[in-house]
C-alpha positions in Angstrom: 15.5 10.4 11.7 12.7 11.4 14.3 11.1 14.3 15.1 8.8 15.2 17.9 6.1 12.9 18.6 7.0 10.0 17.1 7.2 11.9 13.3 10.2 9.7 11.0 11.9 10.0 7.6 12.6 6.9 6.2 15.0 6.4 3.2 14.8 3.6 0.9 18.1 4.1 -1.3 17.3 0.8 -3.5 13.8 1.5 -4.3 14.4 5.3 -4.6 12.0 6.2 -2.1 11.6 8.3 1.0 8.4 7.7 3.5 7.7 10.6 5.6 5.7 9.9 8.5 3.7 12.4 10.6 1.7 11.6 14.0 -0.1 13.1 16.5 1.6 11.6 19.6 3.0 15.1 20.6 4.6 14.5 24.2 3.6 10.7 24.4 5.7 8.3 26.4 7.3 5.7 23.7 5.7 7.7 20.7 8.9 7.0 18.5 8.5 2.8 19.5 4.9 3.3 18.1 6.0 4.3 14.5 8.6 1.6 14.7 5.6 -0.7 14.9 4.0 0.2 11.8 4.6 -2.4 9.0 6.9 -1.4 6.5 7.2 -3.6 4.6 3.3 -2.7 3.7 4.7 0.5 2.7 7.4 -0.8 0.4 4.4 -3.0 -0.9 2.8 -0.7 -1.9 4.8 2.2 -3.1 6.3 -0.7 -5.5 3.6 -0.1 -8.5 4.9 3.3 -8.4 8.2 2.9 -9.0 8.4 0.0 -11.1 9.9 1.0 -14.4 
């Protein structure tokens, strides 16, 4: 899901996790590209300590 500006929920159903994203690009050209560009699986990587169980 995006928002305005290149802003995205993400929903991780396996690791019980949603990443919400907020950016500043309000009105750029290719602003939702950009957030697909950030590294994910960085964010899994480290939201894992906090949900192992």
């Amino acid at each position: 899901m995006y928002g305005i500006g290149g802003n995205k929920v993400l929903v991780f159903r396996d690791e019980a996790l949603v990443v919400a994203i907020a950016t500043t690009n309000n009105h750029v050209e290719g602003a939702s590209a950009l957030t697909d560009k950030l590294p994910v699986g960085d964010i899994l990587e480290a939201a894992a300590p906090a949900n192992a169980q």
